[in-house]
C-alpha positions in Angstrom: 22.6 -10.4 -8.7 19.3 -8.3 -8.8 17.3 -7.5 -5.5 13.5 -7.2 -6.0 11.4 -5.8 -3.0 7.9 -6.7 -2.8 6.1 -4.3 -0.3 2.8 -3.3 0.3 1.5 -1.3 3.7 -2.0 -2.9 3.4 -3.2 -6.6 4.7 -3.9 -8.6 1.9 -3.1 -6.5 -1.1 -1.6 -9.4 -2.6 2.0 -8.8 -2.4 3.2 -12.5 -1.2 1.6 -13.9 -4.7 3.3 -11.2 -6.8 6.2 -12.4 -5.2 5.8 -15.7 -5.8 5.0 -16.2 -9.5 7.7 -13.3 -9.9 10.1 -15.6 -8.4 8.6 -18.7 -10.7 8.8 -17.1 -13.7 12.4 -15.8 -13.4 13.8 -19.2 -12.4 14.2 -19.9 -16.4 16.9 -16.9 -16.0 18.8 -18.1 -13.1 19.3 -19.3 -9.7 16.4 -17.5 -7.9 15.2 -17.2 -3.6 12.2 -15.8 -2.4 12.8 -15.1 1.1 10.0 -14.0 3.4 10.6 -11.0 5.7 7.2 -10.4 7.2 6.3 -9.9 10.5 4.7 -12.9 10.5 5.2 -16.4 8.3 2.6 -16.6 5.8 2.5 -20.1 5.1 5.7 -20.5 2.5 6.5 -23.7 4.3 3.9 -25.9 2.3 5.3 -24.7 -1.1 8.6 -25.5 -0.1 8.0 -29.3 1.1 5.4 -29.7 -2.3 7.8 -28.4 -4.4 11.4 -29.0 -3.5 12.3 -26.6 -6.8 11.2 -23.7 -4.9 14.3 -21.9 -2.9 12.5 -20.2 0.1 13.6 -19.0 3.9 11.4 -17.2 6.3 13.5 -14.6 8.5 12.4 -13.6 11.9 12.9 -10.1 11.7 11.9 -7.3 14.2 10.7 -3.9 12.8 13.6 -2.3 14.2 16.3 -5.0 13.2 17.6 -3.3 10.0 21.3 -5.8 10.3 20.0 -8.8 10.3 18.4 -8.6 6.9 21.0 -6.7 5.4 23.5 -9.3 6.2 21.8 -12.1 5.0 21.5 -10.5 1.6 24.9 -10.1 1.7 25.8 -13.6 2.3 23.3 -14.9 -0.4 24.6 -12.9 -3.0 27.3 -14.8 -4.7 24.4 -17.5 -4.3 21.6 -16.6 -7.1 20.7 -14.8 -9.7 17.9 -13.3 -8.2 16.4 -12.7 -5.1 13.2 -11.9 -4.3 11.6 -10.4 -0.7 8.6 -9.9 0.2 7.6 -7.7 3.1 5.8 -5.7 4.8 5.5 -1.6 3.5 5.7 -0.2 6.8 8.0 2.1 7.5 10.7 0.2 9.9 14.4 -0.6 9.8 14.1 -4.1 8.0 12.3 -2.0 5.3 15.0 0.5 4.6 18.1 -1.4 5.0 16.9 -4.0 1.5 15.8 -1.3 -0.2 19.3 0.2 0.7 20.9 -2.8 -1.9 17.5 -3.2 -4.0 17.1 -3.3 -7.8 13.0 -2.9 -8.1 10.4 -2.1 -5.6 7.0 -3.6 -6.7 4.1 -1.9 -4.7 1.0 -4.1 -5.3 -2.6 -0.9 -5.3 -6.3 -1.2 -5.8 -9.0 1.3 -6.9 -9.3 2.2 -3.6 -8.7 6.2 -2.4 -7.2 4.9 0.8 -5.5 2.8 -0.3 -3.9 4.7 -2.9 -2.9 7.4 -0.1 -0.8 4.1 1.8 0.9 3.5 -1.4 1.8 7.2 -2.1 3.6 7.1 1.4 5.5 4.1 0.5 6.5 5.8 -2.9 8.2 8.9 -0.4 9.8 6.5 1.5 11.5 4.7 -1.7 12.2 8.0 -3.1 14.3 9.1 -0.6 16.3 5.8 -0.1 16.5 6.2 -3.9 18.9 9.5 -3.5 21.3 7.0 -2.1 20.5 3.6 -3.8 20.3 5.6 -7.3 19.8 2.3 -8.8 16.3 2.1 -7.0 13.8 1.2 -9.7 9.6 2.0 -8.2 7.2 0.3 -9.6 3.3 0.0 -9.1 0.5 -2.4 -10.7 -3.1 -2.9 -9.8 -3.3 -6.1 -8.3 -6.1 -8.2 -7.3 -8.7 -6.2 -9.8 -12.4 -7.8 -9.6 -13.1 -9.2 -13.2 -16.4 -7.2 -13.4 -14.8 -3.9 -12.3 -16.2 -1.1 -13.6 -14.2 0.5 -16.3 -14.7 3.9 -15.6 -13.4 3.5 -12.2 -10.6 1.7 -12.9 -9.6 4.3 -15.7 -9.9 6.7 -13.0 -7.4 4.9 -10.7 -4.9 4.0 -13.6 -4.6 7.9 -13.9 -3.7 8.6 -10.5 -1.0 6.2 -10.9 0.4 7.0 -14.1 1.0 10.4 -12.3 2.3 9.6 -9.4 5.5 11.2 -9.0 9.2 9.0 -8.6 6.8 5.3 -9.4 6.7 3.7 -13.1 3.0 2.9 -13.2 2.6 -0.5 -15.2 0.0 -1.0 -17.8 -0.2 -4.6 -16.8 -4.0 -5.4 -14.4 -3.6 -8.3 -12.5 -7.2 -9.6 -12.0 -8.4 -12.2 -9.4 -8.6 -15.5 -11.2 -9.3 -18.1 -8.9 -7.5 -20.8 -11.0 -4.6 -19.5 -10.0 -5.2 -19.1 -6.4 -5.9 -22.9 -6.4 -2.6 -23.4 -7.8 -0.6 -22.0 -5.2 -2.9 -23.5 -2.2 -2.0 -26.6 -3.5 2.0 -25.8 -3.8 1.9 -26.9 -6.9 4.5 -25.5 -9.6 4.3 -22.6 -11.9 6.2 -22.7 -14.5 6.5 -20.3 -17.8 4.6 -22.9 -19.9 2.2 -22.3 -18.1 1.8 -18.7 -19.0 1.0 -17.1 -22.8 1.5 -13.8 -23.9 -1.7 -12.6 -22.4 -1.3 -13.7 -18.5 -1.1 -11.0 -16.3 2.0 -11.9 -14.2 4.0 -13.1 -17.4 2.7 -9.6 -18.9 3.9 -7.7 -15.4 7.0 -9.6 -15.7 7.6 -8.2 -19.2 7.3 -5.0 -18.2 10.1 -4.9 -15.1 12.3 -6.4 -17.2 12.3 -3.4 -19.6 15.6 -2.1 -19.8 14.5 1.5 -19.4 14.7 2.7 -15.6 12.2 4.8 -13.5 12.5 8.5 -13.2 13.2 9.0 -9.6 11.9 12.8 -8.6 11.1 14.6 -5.4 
């Protein structure tokens, strides 16, 4: 059983779609659950009664409730192949007791300087759960890139990442198609077909299920 974390400490970076086609696209590898941890639902619900292939729960979880969390993982483990949580990146209990028994941390970032400096912080935090949970793989991807970005700037941000220390940077940039917005407001069902060699989540997929592991560094 593999624990992926999807965390971001910015509104609207994207995470809860990362987390979804992440947990589409590894069905066709076994049993899979998305569960949502945030604060506050998101809207899962409609997904779940379109599609009755997707295996979702929403837990109402306080900041500082790290048990209750942690226990349900526990209990779901025997259960699937894969689970898949997405929350929020703020620094809290329920944040630090999955990563505790995570695989991957996926940290969705944009070209923007503040933003960047919010993802840096949630890199630290990993890092140090990471000297305990040594199988703690980091992981951040530009997410939700404007198709007519400008290069340049984009280059510039790509750097910044590639050197940020304790996260695998990866080279996959998941751009804002609509089309596949629509798809998910309309609960319908993503499945691999769906996705050639050149789509950005099946591309992002590709590169976390590279064997090779993150350095983890102070």
């Amino acid at each position: 059983m593999s624990i992926w974390v999807v965390a971001s400490r910015k509104r609207g970076s994207g995470k809860t779609t990362i987390a979804i086609y992440i947990n589409e696209l590894l069905r066709g590898q076994g049993a899979t659950l998305l569960i949502d941890a945030n604060l506050e639902p998101y809207g899962y619900e409609w997904a779940n009664l379109k599609n009755k292939q997707f295996s979702f729960e929403h837990l109402d979880i306080l900041k500082q409730d790290g048990r209750s969390l942690e226990h349900r993982l526990e209990l779901l483990k025997q259960q699937f192949a894969y689970i898949i949580v997405d929350i929020d990146g703020q620094d809290t209990s329920a944040l630090r007791s999955v990563l505790k028994h995570a695989d991957k941390l996926i940290i969705p970032s944009s070209i923007n300087p503040e933003d960047i400096q919010l993802e840096t912080e949630l890199v630290q935090l990993a890092i140090g759960i990471a000297q305990y949970n040594t199988q703690l793989k980091i992981y951040t991807v530009l997410n939700k890139i404007p198709e007519q970005q400008q290069l340049a700037e984009m280059k510039q941000t790509q750097h910044l990442l590639k050197h940020m220390p304790g996260a695998q940077f990866l080279n996959t940039v998941i751009y804002e198609h609509q089309s596949y917005h629509h798809l998910l407001l309309n609960g319908e069902r993503i499945c691999e077909e769906q996705f050639d060699s050149e789509h950005d989540f099946y591309k992002m997929l590709q590169e976390l299920m590279q064997p090779q592991a993150s350095v983890i560094s102070a």
